[in-house]
N, C-alpha and C positions, 0 to 999 in steps of 0.2 A: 557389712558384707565382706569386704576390702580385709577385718580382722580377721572374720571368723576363717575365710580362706587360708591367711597367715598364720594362725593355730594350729591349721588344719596342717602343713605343711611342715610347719616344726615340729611337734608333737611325734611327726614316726619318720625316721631319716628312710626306711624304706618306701613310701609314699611320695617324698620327694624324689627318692633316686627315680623310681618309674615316672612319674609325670616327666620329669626332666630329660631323663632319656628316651621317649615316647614324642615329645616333642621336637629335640632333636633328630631322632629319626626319620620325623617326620620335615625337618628345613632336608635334612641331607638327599631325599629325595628328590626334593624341590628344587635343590641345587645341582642335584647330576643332571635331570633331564634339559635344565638351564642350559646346563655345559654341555650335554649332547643336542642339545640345537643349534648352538652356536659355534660348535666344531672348538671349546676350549677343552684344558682340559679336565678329567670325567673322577670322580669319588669313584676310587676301586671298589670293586665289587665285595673283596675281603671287610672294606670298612663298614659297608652297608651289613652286612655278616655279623661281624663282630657287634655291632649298634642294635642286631636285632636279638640274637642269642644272649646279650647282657641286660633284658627286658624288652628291649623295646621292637620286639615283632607286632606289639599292636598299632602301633606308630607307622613302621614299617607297611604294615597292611593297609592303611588309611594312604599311607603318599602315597603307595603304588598304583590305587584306586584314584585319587586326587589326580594327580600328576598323568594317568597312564603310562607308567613306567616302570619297566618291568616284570609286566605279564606276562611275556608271551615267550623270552628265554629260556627255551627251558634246561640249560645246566642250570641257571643262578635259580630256577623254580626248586628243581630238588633240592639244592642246595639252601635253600632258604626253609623248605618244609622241613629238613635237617635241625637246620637250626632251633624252629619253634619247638620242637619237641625236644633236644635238650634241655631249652629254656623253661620250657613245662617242666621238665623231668630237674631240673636245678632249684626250681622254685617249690616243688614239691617236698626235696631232700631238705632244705631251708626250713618249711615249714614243719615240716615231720621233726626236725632236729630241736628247732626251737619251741615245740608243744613239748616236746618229750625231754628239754633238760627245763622248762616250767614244774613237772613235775617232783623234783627235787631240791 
């Protein structure tokens, strides 16, 4: 099992880059709301941002739900919906670009 994972993983560096920053996304949530219960201090919002638009808004989506964190602001709400939808719209130009230089 433990291999087959490990194949799985090297095999497409874009496979890992998502899990990884998916999970990530997902401690850094876990850690702001940390730090906002404890009055230390808080993962700027910019870096939640950047964490989620460079893949990992599914990640994102999961700690928010986990954690209850960051629902219900809604600047960082639009700002977050923002995000996903470049990161769709980047991951789409990716995949358009590398089906279409396959062809040559």
């Amino acid at each position: 099992m433990t291999a087959a994972i490990g194949s799985l993983l090297t095999t497409n560096p874009l496979v890992t880059w998502f899990l990884l920053i998916n999970l990530l996304t997902i401690v850094l949530y876990g850690a702001d709301k940390m730090a906002a219960r404890e009055g230390m201090r808080r993962v700027p919002e910019a870096t939640l941002l950047v964490f989620g638009v460079t893949g990992g808004w599914p990640g994102a989506i999961v700690g928010q739900q986990l954690f209850r964190h960051k629902t219900q602001k809604q600047p960082f709400k639009k700002y977050f919906f923002i995000s996903v939808v470049v990161s769709i719209a980047m991951m789409a130009v990716v995949y358009h670009l590398s089906s279409y230089s396959s062809l040559y």
